[in-house]
FILO-437820 format. One record per residue (C-alpha): residue number from 1; z, y, x. Coordinates in pm, 1 decimal, decimal comma, m for minus. Layout:
<atoms>
num=NUM&z=Z&y=Y&x=X
...
</atoms>
This chain:
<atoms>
num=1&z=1170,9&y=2618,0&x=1168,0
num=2&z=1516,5&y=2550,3&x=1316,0
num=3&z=1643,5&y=2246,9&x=1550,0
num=4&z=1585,0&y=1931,8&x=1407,9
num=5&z=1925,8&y=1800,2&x=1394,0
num=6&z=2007,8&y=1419,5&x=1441,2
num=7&z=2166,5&y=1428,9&x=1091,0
num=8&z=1852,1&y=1542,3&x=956,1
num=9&z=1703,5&y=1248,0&x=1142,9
num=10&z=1852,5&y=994,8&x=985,5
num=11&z=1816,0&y=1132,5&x=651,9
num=12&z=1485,0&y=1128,4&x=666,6
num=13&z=1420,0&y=766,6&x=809,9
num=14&z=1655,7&y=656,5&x=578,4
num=15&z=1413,0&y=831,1&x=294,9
num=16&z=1115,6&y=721,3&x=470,5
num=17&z=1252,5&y=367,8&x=525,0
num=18&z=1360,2&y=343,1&x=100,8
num=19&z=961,5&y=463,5&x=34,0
num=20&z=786,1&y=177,8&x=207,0
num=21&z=1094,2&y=m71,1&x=64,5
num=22&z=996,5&y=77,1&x=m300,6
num=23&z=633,7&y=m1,9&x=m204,7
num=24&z=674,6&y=m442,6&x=m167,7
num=25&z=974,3&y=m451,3&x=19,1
num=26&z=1170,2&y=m784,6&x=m137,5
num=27&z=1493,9&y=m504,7&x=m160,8
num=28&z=1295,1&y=m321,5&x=m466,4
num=29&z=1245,3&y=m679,3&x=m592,6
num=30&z=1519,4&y=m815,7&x=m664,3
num=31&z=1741,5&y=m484,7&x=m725,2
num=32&z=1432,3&y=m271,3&x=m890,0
num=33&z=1660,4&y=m95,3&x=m1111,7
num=34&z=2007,8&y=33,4&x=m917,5
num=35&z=1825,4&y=70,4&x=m581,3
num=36&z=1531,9&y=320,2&x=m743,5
num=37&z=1776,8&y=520,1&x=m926,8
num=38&z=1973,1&y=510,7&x=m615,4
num=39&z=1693,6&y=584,5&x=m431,9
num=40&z=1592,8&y=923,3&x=m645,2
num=41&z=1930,4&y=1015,1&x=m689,9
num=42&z=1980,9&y=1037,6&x=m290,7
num=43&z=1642,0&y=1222,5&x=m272,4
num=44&z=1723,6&y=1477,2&x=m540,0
num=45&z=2077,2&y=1577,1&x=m384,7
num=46&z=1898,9&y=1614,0&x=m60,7
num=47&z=1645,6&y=1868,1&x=m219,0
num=48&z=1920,6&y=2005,1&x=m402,5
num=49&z=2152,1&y=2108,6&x=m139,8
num=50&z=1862,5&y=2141,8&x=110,8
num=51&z=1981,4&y=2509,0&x=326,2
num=52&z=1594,5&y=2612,3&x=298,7
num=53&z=1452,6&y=2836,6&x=88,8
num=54&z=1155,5&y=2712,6&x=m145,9
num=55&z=826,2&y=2871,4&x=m134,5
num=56&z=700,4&y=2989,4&x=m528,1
num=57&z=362,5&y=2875,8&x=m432,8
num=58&z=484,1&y=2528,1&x=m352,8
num=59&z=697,2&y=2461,5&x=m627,6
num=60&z=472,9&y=2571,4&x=m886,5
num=61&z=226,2&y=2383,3&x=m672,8
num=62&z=477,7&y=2068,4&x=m730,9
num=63&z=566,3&y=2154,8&x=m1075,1
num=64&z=183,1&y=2173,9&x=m1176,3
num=65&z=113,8&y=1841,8&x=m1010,5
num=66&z=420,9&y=1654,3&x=m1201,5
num=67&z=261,4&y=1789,5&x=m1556,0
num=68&z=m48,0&y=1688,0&x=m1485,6
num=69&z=18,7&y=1340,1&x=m1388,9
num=70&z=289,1&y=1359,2&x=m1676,1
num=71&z=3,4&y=1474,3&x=m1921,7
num=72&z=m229,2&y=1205,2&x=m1817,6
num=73&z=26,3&y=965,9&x=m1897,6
num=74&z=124,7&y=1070,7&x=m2250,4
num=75&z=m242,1&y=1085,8&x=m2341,0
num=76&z=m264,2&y=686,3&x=m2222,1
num=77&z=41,3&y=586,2&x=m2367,7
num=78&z=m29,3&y=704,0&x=m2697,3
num=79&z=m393,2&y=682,2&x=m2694,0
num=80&z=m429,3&y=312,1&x=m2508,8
num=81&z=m608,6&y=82,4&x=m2715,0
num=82&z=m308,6&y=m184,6&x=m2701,2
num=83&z=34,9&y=m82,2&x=m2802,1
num=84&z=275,9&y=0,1&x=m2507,3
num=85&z=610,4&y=m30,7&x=m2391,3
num=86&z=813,0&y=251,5&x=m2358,7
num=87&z=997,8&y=111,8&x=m2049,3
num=88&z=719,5&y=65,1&x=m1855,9
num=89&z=599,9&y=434,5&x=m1812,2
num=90&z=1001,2&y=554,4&x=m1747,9
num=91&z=955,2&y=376,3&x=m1418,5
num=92&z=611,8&y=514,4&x=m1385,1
num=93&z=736,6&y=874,4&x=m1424,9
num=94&z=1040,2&y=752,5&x=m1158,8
num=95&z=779,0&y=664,2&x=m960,8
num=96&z=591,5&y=1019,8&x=m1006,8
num=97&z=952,4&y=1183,7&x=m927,8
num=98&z=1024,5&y=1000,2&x=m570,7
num=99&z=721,8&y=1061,2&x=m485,6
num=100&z=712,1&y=1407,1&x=m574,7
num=101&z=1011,8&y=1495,0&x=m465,9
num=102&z=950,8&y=1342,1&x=m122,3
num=103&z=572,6&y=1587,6&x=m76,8
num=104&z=813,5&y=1854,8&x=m183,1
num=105&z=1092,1&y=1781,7&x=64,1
num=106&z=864,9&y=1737,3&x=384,5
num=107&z=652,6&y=2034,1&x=291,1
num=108&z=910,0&y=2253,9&x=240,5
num=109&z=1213,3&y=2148,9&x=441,1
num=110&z=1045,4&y=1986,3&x=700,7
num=111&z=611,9&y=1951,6&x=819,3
num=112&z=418,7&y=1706,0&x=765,7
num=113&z=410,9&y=1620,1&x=1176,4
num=114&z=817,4&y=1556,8&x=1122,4
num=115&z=713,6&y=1321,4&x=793,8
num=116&z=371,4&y=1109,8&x=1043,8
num=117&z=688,3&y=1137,7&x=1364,9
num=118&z=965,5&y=931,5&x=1105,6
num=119&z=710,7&y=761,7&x=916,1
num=120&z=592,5&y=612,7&x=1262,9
num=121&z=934,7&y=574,7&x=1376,1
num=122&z=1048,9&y=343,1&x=1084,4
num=123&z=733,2&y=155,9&x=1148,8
num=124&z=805,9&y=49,1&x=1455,4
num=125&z=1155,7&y=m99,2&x=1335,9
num=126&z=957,2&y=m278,9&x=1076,2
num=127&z=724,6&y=m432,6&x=1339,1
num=128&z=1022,5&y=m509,9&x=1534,7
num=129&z=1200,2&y=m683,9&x=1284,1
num=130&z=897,0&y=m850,1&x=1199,6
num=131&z=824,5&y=m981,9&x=1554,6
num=132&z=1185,5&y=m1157,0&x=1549,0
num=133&z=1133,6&y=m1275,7&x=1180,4
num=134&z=837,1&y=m1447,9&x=1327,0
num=135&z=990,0&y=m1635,1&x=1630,9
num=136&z=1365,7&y=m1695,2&x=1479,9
num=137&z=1186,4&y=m1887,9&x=1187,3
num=138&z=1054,8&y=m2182,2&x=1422,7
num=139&z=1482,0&y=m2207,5&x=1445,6
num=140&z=1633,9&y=m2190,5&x=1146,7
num=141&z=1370,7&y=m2305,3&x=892,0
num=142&z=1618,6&y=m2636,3&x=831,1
num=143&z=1921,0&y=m2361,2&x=736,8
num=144&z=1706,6&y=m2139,2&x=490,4
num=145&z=1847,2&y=m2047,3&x=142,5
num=146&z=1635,8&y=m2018,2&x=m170,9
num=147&z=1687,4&y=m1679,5&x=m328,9
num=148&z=1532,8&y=m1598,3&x=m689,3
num=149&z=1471,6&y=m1345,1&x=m945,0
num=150&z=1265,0&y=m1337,0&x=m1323,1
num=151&z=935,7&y=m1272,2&x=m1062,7
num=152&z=978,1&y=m1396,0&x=m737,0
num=153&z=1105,1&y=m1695,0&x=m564,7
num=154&z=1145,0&y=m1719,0&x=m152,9
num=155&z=1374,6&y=m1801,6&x=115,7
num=156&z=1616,3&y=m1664,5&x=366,4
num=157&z=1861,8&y=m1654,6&x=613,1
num=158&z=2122,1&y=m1430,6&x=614,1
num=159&z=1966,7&y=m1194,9&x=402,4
num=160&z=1751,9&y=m1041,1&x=708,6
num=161&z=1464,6&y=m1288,7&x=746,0
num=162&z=1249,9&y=m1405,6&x=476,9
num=163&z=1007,6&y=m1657,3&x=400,8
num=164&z=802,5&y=m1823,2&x=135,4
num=165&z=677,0&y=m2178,2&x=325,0
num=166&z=643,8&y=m2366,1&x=m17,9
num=167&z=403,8&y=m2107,7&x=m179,9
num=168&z=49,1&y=m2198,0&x=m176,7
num=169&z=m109,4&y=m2027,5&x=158,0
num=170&z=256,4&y=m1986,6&x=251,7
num=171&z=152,1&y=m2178,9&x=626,5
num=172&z=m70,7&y=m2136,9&x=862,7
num=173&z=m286,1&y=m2295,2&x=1118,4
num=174&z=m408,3&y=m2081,0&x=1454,2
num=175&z=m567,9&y=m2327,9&x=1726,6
num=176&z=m389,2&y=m2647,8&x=1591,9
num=177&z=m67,2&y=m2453,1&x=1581,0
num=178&z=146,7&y=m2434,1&x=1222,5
num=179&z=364,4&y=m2160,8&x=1162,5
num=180&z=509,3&y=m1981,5&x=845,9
num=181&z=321,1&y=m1700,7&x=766,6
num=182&z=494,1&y=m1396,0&x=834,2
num=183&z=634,6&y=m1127,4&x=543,5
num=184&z=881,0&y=m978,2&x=687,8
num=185&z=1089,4&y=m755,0&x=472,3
num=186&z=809,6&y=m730,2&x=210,2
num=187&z=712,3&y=m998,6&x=m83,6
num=188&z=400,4&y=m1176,4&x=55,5
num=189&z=255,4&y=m1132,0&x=455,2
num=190&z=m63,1&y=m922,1&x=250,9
num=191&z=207,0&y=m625,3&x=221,3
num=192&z=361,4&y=m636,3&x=612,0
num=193&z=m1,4&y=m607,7&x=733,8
num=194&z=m66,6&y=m272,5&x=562,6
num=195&z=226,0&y=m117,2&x=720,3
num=196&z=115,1&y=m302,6&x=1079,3
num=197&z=m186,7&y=m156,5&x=1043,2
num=198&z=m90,6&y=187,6&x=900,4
num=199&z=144,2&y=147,1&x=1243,6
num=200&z=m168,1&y=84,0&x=1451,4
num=201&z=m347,3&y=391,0&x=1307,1
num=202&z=m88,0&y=623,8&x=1408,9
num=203&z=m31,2&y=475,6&x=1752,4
num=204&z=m401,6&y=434,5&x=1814,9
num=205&z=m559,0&y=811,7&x=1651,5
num=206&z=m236,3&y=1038,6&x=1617,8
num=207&z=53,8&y=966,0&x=1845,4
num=208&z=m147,3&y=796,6&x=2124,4
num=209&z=165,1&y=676,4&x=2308,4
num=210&z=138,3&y=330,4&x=2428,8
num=211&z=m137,9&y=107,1&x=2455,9
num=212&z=106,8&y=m202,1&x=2465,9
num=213&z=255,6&y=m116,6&x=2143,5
num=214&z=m144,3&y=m156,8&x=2036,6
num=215&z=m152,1&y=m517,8&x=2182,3
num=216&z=240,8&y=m582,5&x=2009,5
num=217&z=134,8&y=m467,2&x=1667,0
num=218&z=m193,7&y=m655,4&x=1649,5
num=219&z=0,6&y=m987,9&x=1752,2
num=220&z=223,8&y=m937,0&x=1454,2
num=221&z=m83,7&y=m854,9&x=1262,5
num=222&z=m253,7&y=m1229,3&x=1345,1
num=223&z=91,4&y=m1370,3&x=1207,9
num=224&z=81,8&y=m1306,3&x=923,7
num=225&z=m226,1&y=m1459,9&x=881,1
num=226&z=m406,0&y=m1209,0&x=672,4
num=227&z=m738,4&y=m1171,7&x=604,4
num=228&z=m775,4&y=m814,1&x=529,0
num=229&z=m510,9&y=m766,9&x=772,0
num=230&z=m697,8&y=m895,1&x=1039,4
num=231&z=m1007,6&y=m746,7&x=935,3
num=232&z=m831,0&y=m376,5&x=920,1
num=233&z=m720,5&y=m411,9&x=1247,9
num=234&z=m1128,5&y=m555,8&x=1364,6
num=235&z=m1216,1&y=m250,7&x=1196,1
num=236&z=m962,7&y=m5,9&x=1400,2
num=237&z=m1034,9&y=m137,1&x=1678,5
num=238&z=m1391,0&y=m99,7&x=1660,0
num=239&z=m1360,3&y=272,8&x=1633,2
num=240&z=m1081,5&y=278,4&x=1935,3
num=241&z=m1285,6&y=115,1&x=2128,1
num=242&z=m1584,4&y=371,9&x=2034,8
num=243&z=m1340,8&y=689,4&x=2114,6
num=244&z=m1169,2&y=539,8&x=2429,6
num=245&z=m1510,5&y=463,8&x=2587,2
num=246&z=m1627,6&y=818,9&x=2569,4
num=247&z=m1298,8&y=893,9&x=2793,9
num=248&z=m1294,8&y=528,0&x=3043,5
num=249&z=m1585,1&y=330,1&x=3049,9
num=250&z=m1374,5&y=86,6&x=3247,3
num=251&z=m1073,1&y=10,1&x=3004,3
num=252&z=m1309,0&y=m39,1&x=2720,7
num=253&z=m1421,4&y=m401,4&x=2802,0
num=254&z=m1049,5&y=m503,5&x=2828,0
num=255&z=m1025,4&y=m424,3&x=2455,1
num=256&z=m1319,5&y=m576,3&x=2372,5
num=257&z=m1233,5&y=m941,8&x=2539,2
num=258&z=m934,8&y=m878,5&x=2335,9
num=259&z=m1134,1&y=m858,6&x=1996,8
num=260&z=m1347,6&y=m1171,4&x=2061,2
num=261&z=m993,7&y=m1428,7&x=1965,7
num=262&z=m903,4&y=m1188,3&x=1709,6
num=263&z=m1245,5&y=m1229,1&x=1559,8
num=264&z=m1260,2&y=m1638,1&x=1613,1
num=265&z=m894,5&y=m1632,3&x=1389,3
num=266&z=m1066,7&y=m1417,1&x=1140,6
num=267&z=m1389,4&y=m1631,7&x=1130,1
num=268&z=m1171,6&y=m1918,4&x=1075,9
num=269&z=m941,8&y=m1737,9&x=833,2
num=270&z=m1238,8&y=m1617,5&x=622,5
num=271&z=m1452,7&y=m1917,2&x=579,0
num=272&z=m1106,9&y=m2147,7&x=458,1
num=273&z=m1060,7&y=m1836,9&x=230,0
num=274&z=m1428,3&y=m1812,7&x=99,5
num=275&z=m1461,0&y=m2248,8&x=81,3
num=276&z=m1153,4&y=m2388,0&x=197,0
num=277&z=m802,3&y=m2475,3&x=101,0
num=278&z=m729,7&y=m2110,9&x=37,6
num=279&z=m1016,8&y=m2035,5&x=m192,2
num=280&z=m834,3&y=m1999,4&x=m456,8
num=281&z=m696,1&y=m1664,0&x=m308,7
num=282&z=m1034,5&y=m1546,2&x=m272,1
num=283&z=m1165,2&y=m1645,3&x=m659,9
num=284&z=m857,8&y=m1433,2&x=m813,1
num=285&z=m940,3&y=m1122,4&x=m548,1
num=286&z=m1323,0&y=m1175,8&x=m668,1
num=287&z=m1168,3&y=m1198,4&x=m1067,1
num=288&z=m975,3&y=m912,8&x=m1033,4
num=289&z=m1229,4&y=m672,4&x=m935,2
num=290&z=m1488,2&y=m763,0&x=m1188,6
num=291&z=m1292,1&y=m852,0&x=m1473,2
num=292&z=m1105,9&y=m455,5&x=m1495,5
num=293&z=m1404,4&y=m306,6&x=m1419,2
num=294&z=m1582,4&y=m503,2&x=m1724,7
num=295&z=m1247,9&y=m382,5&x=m1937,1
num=296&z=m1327,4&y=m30,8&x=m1856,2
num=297&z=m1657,8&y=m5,4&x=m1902,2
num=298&z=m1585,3&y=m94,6&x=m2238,5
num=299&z=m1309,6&y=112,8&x=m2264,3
num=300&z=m1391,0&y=477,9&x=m2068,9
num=301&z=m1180,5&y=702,3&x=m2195,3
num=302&z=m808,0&y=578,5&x=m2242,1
num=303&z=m815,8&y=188,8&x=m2107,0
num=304&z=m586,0&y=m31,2&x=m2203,1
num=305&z=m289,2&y=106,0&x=m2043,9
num=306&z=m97,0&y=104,9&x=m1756,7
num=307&z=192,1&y=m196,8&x=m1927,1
num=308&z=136,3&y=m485,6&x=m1674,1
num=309&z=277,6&y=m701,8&x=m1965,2
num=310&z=49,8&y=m569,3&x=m2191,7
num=311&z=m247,5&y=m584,5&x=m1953,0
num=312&z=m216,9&y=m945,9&x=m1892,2
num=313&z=m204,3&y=m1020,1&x=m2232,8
num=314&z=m520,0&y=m833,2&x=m2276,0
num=315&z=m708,8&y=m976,3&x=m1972,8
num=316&z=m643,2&y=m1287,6&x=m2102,1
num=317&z=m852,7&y=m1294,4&x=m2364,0
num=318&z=m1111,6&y=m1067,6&x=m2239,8
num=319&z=m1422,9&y=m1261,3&x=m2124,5
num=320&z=m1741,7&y=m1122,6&x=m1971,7
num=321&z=m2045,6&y=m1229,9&x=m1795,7
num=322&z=m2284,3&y=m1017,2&x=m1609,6
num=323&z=m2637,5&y=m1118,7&x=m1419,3
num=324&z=m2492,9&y=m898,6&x=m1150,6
num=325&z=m2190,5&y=m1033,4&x=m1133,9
num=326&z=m2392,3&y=m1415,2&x=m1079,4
num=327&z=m2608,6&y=m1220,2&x=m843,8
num=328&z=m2339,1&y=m1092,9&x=m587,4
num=329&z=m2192,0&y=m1451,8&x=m564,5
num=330&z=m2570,5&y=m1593,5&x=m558,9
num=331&z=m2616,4&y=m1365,5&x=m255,7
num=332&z=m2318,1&y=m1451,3&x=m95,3
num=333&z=m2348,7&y=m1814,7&x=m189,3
num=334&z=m1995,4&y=m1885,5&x=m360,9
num=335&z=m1950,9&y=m1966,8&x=m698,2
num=336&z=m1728,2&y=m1788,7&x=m952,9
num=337&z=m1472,5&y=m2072,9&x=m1094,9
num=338&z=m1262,2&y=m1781,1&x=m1260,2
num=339&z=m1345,6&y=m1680,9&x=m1652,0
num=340&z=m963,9&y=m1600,9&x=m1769,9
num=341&z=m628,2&y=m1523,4&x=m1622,5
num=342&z=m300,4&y=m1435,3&x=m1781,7
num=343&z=m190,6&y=m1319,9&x=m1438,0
num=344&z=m171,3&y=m935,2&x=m1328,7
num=345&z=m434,6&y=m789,5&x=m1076,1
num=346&z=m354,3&y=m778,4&x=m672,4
num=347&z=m658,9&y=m493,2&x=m700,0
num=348&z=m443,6&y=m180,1&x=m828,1
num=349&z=m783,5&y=5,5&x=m788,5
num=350&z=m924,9&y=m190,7&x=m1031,3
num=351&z=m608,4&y=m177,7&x=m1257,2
num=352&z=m562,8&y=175,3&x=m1219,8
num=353&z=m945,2&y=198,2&x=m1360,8
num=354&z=m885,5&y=m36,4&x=m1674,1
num=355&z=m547,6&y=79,0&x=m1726,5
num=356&z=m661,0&y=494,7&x=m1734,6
num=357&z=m1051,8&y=479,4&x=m1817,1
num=358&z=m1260,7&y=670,7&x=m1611,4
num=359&z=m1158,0&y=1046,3&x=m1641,7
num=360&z=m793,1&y=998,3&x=m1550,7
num=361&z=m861,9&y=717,4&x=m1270,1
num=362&z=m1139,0&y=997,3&x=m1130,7
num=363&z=m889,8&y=1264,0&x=m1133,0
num=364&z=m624,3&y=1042,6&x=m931,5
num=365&z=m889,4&y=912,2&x=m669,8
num=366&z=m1031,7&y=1280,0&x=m616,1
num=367&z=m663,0&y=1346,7&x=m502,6
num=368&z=m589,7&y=1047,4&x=m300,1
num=369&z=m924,5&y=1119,8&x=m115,5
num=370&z=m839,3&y=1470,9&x=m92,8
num=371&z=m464,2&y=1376,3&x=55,7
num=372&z=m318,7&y=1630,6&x=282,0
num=373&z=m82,5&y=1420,8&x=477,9
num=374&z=m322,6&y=1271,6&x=763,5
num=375&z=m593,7&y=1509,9&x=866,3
num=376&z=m705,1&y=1361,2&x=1178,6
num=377&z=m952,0&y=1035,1&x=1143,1
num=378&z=m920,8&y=1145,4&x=770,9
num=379&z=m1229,5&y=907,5&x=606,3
num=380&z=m1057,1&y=621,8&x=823,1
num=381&z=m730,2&y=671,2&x=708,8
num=382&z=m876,2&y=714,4&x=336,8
num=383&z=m1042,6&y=378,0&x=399,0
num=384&z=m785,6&y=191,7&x=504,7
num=385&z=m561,4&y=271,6&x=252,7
num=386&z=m849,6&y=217,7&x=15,9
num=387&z=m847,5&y=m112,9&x=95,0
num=388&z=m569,8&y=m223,1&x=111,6
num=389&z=m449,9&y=m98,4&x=m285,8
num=390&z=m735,3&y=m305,2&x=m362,2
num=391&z=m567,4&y=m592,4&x=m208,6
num=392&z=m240,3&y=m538,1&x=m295,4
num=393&z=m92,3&y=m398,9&x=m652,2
num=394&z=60,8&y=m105,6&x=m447,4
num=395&z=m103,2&y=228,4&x=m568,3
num=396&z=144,6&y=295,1&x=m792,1
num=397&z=421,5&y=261,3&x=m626,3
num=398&z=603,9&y=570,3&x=m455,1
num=399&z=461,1&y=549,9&x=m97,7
num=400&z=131,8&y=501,4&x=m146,9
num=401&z=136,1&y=724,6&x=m452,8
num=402&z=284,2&y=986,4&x=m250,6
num=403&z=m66,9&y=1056,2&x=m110,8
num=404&z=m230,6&y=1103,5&x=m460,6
num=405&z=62,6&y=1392,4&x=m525,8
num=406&z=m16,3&y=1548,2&x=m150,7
num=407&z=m375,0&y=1600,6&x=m282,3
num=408&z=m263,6&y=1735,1&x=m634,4
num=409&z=21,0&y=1950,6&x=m481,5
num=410&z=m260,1&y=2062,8&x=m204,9
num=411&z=m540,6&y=2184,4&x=m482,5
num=412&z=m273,3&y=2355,3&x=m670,9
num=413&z=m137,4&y=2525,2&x=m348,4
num=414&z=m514,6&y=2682,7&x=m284,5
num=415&z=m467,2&y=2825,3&x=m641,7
num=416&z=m172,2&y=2977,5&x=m691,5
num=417&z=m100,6&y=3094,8&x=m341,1
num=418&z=m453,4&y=3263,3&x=m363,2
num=419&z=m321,0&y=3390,7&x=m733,2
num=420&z=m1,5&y=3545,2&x=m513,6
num=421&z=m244,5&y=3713,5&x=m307,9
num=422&z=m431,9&y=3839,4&x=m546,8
num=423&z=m152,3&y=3939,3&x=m717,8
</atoms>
């Protein structure tokens, strides 16, 4: 490959940067429309007048992967058992192209080390900016300005720091101390702590630069006040702490009188989620992974589409009980006080599965398991990101989509560049 120019740099942190913004970024939210077109249209000149050749392989590889995904959709739309809008799935398929077209362009024009070494980059601004949003709030929360759209309501100032204070769970409580929790550039503090702890993964198993940045990112982490934030980052650092004792036996202990606060703030954080003022949170998470999973079962093949409009509408009148069901809250000793919501689901697993049926939402899992971005701590990776789509209506959205099209465009690679061989 040739130098890595600085122009090339910024291209690709500003593509990077527009992925995770597409993927919960309050940008996306309240200009969806201009900034996605914008967004593709920037990525497809790119490609377009990218100086590198394309490999045949990979862009039948990338053309195979588009029709399939493309095919899959067709069949739902037409086939769902409730009538869909046609809108709906044209931002799907723009979804499918950014996504696409991003694979492509790393593969291609650049290697998937240059995509991990800007994707960790960009990160690191977002933590940044995060930290300040954090502090500068405890200064300016009397001077914040209320900024709306048809789905989302929150505060800012400036434009650069945002908050949502008045929203139920919108403030938290660490040792007696109150502070608004923090989102940074994203919709709701459940979305900053993915990318924190996507950051953490690549600092702690890939790059390996900096132990401080470590301690920085899981401070951030605990303000946002997150409870599968803060039990990603118990669950990282349980296997950190596994690796980095095979190689010192004597900076191990540090991190582990580290984890024993971290756990006390997730203890707390978990039992006023499970039976306290922020149960509710935890009754709709609960809801949303039965409920879908009741809709597909009862609908395997096509679902009921992937229109969020026409979804809720659906779920809303879609009742179910199951002796299971009682049993896993028996066993856990919580009571389900859910039997209807009108609302979409935070699981995008569990939409993904009632939306598709089973053969289309097996076919796009396969691939996102199969993902040929991260290779190294690969069923930790996969895990993480599995869990936090099921918190967070993000699967389908370009950056964590762009995973599922790395596995498609990977198992088409392995057949048509063993076809050229043959051939």
């Amino acid at each position: 490959m040739t130098k890595y120019t600085f122009n090339q740099k910024i291209f690709d942190s500003i593509i990077i940067l527009l992925l995770i913004l597409s993927t919960g970024g309050l940008l996306f939210v309240y200009n969806r429309n201009f900034v996605s077109i914008t967004f593709f249209i920037l990525l497809a000149v790119g490609i377009f007048f990218s100086r590198y050749k394309y490999s045949k392989a990979l862009v039948r590889s990338f053309l195979l992967s588009v029709f399939l995904v493309v095919f899959l959709g067709l069949f739902n739309y037409y086939f769902a058992i409730v009538e869909q809008t046609e809108n709906k799935y044209l931002f799907h398929f723009l979804t499918l192209l950014i996504s696409s077209f991003t694979v492509l362009h790393f593969l291609n024009n650049r290697t998937k080390e240059i995509l991990l070494d800007r994707l960790y980059i960009v990160l690191k601004l977002v933590s940044f900016h995060a930290a300040i949003n954090f502090i500068i709030y405890f200064f300016i929360q009397n001077n914040l300005t209320v900024i709306t759209s048809t789905y989302h309501e929150c505060e800012t100032f400036a434009n650069l720091f945002f908050y949502t204070p008045s929203k139920a769970g919108g403030i938290g409580n660490i040792f007696g101390i109150e502070f608004c929790r923090n989102q940074g550039l994203f919709w709701e503090p459940g979305i900053l702590q993915i990318y924190l702890n996507i950051l953490f993964f690549l600092e702690a198993f890939i790059f390996k630069k900096s132990r401080w940045l470590l301690f920085f990112i899981s401070i951030i982490i605990l303000t946002t006040y997150s409870t599968t934030g803060i039990a990603l980052l118990l669950l990282q650092f349980f296997f950190y702490i596994k690796d980095l004792f095979k190689k010192n036996k004597l900076l191990a202990p540090i991190f582990l009188l580290v984890i024993i606060p971290v756990y006390f703030i997730f203890n707390v954080n978990l039992d006023a989620k499970i039976k306290g003022e922020r149960e509710s949170s935890f009754q709709k998470r609960m809801f949303d992974f039965t409920q879908p999973l009741f809709i597909a079962i009862e609908h395997p093949i096509t679902g009921v589409g992937l229109d969020l409009f026409q979804f809720q509408n659906f779920r809303k009148e879609f009742y179910f009980s199951s002796p299971i069901v009682l049993g896993i809250n028996s066993f856990l000793g919580i009571e389900g006080k859910i039997d209807v919501t009108d609302k979409g689901s935070s699981n995008s697993v569990m939409f993904l599965l009632a939306g598709t049926g089973f053969p289309t939402f097996i076919i796009l899992m396969y691939m996102l398991f199969n993902q040929q971005i991260i290779q190294k701590k690969r069923w930790l990776w996969v895990l993480i990101i599995m869990i936090s789509v099921m918190s967070e209506p993000l699967l389908l959205r370009p950056f964590f989509f762009m995973f599922i099209v790395s596995g498609l465009i990977g198992f088409f690679y392995k057949i048509t560049s063993h076809r050229d061989y043959l051939l």
